[in-house]
DSSP file (Angstrom, degrees, kcal/mol; ACC not computed):
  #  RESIDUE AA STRUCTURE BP1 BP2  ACC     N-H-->O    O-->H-N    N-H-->O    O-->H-N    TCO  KAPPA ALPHA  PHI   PSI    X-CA   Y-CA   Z-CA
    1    1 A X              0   0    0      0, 0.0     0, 0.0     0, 0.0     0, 0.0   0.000 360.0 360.0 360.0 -19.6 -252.0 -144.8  -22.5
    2    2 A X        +     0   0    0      2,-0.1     0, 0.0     0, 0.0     0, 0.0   0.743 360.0 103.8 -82.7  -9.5 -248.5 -146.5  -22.8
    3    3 A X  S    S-     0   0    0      1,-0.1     2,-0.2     0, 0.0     0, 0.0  -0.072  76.2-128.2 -67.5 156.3 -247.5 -144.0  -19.7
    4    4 A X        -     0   0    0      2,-0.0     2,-0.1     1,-0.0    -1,-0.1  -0.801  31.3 -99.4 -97.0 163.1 -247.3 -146.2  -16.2
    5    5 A X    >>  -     0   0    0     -2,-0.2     3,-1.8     1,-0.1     4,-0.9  -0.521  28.5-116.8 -87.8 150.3 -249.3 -144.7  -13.2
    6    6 A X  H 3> S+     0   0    0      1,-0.3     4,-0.7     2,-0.2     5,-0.2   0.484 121.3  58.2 -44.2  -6.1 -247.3 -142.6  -10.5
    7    7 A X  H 3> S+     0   0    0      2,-0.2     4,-2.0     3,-0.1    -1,-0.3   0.817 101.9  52.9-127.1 -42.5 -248.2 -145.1   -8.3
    8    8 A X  H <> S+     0   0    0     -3,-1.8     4,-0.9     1,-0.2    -2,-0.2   0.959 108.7  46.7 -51.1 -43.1 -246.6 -147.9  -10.4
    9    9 A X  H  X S+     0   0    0     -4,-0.9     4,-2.2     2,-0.2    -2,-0.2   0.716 106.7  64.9 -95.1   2.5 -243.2 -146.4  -10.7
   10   10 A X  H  X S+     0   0    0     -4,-0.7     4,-2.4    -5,-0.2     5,-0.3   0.944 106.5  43.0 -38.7 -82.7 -243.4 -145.7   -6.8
   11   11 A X  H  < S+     0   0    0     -4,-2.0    -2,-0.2    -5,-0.2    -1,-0.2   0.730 106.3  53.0 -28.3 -47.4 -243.4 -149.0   -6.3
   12   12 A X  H >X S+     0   0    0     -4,-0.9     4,-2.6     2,-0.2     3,-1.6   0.870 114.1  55.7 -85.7 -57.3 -240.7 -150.2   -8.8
   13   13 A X  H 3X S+     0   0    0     -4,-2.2     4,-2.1     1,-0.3    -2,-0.2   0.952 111.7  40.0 -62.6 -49.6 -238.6 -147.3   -6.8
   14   14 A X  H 3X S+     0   0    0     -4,-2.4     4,-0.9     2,-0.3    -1,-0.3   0.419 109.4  53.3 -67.6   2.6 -239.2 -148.8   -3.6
   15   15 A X  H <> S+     0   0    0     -3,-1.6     4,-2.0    -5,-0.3    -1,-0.2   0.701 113.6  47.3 -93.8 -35.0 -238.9 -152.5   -4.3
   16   16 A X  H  < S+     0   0    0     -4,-2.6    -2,-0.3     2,-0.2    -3,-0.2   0.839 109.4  58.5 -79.5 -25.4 -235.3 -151.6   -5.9
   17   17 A X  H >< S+     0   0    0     -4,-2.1     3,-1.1     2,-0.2     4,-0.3   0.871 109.7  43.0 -80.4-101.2 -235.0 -149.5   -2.5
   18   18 A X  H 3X S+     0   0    0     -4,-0.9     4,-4.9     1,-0.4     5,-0.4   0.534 109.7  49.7   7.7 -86.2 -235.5 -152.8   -0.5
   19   19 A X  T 3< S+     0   0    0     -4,-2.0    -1,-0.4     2,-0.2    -2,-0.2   0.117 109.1  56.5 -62.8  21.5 -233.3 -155.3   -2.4
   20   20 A X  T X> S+     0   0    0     -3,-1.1     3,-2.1     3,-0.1     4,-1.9   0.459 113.5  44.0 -87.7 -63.9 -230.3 -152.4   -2.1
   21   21 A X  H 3> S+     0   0    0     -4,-0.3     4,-1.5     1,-0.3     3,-0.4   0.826 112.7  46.1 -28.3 -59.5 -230.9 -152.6    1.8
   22   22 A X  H 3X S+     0   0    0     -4,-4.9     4,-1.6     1,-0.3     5,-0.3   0.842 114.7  54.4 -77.4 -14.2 -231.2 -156.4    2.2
   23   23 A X  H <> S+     0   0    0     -3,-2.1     4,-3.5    -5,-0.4     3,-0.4   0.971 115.1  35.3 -73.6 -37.9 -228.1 -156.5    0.0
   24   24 A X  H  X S+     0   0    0     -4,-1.9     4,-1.6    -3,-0.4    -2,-0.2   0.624 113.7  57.5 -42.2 -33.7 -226.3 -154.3    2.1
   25   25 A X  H  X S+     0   0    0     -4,-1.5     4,-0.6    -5,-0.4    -1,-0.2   0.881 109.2  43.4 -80.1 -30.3 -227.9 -155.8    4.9
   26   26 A X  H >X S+     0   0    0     -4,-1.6     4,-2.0    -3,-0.4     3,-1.6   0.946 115.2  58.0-112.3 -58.2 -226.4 -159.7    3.9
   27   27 A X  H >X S+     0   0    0     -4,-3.5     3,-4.4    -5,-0.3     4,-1.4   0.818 105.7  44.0 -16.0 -94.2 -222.9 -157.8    3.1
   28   28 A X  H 3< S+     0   0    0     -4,-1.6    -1,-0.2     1,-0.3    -2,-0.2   0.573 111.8  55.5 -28.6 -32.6 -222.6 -156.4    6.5
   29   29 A X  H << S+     0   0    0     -3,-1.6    -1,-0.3    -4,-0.6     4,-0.3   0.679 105.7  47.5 -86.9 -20.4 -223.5 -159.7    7.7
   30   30 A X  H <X S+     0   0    0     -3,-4.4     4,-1.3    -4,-2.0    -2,-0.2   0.671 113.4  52.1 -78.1 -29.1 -220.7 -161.9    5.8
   31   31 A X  H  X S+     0   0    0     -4,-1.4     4,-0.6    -5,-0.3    -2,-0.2   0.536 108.7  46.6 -83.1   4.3 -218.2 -159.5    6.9
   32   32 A X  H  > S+     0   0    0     -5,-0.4     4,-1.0    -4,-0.2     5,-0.4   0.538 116.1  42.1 -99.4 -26.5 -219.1 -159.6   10.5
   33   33 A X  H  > S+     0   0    0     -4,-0.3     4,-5.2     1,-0.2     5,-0.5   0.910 117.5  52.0 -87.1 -49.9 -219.4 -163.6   10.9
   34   34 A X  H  X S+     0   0    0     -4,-1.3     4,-3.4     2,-0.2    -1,-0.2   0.770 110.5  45.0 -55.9 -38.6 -216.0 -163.7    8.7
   35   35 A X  H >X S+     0   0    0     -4,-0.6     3,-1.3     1,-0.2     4,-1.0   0.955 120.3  48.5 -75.5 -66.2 -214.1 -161.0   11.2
   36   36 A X  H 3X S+     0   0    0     -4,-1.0     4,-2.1     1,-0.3     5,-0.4   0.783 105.7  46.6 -51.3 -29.2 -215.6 -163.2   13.9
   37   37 A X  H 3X S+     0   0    0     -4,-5.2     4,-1.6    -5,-0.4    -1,-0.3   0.971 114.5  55.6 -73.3 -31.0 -214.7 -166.7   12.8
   38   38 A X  H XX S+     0   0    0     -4,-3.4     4,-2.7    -3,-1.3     3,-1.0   0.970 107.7  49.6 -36.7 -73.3 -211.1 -164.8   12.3
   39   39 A X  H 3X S+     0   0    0     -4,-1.0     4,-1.4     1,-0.3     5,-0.3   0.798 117.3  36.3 -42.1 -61.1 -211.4 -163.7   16.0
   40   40 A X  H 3X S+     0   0    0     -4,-2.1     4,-1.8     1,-0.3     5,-0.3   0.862 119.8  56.9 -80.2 -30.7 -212.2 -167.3   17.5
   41   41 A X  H <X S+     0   0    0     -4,-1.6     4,-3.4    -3,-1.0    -1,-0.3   0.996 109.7  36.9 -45.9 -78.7 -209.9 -168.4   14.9
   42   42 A X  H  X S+     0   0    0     -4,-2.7     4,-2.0    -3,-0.3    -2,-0.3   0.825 122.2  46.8 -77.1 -33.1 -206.9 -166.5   15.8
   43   43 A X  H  X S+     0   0    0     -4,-1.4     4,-1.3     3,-0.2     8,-0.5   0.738 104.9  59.1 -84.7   0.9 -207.7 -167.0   20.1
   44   44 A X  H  < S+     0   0    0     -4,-1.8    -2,-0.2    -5,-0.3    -3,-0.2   0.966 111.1  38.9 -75.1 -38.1 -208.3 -170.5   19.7
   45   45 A X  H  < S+     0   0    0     -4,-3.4    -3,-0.2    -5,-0.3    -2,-0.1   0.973 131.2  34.8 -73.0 -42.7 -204.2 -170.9   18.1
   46   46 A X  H  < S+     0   0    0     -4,-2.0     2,-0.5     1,-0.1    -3,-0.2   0.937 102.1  75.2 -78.7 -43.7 -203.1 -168.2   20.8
   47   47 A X     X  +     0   0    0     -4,-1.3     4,-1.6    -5,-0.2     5,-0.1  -0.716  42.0 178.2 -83.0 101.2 -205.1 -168.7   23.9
   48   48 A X  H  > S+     0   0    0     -2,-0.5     4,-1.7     2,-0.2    -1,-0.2   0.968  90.5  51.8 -23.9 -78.3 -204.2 -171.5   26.0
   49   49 A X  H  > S+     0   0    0      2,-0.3     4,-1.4     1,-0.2    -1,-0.2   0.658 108.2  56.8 -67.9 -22.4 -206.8 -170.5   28.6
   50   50 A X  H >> S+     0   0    0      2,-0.2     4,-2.5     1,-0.2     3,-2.0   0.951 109.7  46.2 -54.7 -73.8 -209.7 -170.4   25.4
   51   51 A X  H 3X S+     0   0    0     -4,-1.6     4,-2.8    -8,-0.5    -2,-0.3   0.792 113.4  43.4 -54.9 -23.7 -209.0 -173.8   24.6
   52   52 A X  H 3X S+     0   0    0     -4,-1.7     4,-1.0     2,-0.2    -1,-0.3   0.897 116.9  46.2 -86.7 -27.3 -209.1 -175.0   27.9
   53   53 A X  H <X S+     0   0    0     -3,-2.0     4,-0.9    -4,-1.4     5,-0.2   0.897 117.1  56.3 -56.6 -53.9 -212.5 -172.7   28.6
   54   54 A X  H >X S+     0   0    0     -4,-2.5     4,-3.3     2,-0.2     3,-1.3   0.957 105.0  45.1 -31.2 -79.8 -213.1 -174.5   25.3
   55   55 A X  H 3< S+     0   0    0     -4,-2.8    46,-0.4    -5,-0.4     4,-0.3   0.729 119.1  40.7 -51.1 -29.4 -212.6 -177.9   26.4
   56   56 A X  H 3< S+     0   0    0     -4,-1.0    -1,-0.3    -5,-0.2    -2,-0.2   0.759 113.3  48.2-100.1 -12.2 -214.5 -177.6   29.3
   57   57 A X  H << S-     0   0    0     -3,-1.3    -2,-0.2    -4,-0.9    -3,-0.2   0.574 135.7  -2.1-111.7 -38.7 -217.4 -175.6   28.1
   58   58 A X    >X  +     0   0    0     -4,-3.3     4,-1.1    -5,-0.2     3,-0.7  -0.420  63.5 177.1-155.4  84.1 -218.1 -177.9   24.8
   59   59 A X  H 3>>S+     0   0    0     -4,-0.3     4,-2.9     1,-0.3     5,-0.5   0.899  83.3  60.0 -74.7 -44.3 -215.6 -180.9   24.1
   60   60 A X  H 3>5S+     0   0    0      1,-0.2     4,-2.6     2,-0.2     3,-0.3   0.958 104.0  56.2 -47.8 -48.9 -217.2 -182.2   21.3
   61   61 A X  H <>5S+     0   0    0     -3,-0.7     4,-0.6     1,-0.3     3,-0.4   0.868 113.0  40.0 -40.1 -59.5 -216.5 -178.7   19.9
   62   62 A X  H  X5S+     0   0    0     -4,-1.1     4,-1.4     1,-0.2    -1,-0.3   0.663 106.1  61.2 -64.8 -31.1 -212.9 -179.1   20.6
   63   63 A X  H  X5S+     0   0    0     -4,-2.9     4,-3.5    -3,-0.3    -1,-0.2   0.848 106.0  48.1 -62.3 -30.6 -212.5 -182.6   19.6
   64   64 A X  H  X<S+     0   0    0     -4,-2.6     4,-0.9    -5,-0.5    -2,-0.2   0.757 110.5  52.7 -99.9   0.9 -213.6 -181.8   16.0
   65   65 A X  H >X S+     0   0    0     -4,-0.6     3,-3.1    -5,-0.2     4,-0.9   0.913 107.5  47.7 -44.0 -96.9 -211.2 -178.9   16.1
   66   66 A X  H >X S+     0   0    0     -4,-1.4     4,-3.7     1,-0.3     3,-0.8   0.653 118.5  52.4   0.7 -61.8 -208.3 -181.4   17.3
   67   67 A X  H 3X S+     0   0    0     -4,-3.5     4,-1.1     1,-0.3    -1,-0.3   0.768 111.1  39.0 -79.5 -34.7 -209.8 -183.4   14.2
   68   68 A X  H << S+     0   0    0     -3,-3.1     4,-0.3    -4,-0.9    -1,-0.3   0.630 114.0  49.0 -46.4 -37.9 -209.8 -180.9   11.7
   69   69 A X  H <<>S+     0   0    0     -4,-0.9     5,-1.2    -3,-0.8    -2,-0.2   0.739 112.3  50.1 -94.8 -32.8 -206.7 -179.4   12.3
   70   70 A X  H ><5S+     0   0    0     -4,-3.7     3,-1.2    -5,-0.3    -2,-0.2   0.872 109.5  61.9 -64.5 -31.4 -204.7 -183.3   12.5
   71   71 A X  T 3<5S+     0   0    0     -4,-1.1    -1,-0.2    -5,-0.3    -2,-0.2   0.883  96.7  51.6 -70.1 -20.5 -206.7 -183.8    9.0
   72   72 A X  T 3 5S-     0   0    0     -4,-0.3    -1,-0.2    -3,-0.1    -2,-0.1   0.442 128.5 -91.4 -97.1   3.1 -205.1 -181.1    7.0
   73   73 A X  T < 5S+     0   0    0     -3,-1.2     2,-0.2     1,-0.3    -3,-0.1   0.685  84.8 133.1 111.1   2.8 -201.8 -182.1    7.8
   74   74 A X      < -     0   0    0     -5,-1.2     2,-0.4    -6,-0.1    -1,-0.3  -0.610  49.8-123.1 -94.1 149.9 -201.2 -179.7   11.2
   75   75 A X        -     0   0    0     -2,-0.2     2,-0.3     1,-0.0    -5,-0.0  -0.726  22.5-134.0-106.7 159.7 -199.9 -180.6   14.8
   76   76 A X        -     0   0    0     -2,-0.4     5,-0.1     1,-0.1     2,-0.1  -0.509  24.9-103.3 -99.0 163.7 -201.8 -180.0   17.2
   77   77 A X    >>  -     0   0    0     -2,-0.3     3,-2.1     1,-0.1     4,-0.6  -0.385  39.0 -95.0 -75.0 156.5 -200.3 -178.1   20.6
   78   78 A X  H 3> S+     0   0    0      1,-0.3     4,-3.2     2,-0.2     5,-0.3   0.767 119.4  52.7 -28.3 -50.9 -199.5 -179.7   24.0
   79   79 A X  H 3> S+     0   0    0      1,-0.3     4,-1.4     2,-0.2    -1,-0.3   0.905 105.4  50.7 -81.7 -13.8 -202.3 -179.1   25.6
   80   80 A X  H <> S+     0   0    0     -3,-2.1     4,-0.9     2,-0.2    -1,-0.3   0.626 107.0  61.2 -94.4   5.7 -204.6 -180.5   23.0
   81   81 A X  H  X S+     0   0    0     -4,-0.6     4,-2.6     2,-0.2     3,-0.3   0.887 104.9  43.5 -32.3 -63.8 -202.5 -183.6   23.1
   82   82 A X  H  < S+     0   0    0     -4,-3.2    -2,-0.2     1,-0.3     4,-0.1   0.830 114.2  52.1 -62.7 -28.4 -203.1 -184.1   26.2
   83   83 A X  H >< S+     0   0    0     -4,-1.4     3,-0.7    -5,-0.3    -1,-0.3   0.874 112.9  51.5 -75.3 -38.1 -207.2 -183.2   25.5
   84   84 A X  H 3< S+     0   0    0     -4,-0.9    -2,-0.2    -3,-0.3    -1,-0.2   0.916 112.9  36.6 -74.6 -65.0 -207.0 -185.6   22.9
   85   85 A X  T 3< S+     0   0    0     -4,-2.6     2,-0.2    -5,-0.0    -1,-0.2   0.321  87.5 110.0 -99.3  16.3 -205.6 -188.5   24.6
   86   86 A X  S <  S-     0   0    0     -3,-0.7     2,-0.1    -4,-0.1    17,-0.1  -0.531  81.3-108.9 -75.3 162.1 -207.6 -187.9   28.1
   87   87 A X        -     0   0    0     -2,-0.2    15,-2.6     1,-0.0     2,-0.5  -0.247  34.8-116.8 -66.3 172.2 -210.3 -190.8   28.3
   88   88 A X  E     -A  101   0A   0     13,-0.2     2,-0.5    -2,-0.1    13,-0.2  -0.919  24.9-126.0-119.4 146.8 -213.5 -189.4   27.8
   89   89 A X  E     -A  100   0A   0     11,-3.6    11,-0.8    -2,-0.5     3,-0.1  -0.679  35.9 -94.3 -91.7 145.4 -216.1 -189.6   31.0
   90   90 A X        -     0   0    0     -2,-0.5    10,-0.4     9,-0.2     2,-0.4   0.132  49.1-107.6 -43.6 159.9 -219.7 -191.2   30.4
   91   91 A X        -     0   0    0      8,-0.2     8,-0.1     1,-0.1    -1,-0.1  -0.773  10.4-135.8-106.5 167.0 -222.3 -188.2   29.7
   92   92 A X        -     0   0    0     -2,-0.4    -1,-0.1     2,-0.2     3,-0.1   0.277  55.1 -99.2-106.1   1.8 -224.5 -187.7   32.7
   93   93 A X  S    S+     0   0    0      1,-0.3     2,-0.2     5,-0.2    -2,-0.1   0.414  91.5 112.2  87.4  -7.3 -227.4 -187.4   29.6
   94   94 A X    >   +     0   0    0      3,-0.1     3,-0.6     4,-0.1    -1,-0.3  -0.640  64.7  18.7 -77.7 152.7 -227.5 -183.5   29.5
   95   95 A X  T 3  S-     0   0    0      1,-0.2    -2,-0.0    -2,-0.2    -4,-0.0   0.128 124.6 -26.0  59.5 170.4 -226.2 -181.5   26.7
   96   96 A X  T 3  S-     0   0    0      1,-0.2    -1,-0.2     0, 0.0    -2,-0.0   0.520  91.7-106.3 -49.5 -28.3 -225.5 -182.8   22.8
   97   97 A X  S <  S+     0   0    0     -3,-0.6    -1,-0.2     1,-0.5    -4,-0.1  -0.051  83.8 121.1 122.0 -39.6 -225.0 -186.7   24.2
   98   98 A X        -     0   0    0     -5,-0.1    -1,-0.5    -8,-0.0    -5,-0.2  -0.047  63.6-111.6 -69.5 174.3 -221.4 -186.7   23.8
   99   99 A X        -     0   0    0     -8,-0.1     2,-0.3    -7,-0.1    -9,-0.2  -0.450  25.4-124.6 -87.4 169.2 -218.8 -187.4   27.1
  100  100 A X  E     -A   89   0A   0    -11,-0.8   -11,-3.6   -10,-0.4     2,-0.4  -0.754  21.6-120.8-109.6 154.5 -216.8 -185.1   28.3
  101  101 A X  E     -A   88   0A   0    -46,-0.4     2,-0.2    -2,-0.3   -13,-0.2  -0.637  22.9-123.9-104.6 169.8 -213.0 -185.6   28.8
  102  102 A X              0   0    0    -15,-2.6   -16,-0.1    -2,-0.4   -46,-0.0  -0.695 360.0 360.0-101.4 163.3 -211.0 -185.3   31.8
  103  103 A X              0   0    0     -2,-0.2    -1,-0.1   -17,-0.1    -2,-0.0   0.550 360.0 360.0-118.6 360.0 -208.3 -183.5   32.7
């Protein structure tokens, strides 16, 4: 009477089946955004032509790079001097709100 029905320890097997997968699943998926924030990581300090694709494509993005990377104590390279210290042009009311800078 104490025995559980086949049909319980089915279950039991397939619920632990599940939760291996979605663990697996949420692995696979922290070591894929981590090698990718590497990658944008590692062309944004090499690539010139990123940051400037960058700069033109989402400046706010780039500014709070610029701002991030002066807060921890880093300098930032030429051309984001120069991105940094462009005036920024009025926003034409499309996209997040922010201006864009000039170049």
């Amino acid at each position: 009477a104490d025995d559980p029905s086949p049909d319980t320890s089915i279950s039991r097997t397939c619920g632990c089946m599940k939760l291996a997968w979605l663990l697996k699943a949420a692995i696979v998926a922290e070591v894929g955004a981590a090698v990718g924030g590497y990658y944008v990581f590692h062309r944004f300090n090499t690539d010139v032509q990123f940051r400037t694709w960058l700069g033109t494509t989402c400046p706010s993005c780039l500014d709070h790079v610029c701002t991030t990377v002066t807060s921890l104590g880093f300098e930032l390279p030429q051309d984001l001097v120069a991105f940094r210290s462009a005036p920024a042009k009025p926003s034409d009311g499309a996209g997040d709100g922010g201006g864009e800078r000039q170049k």
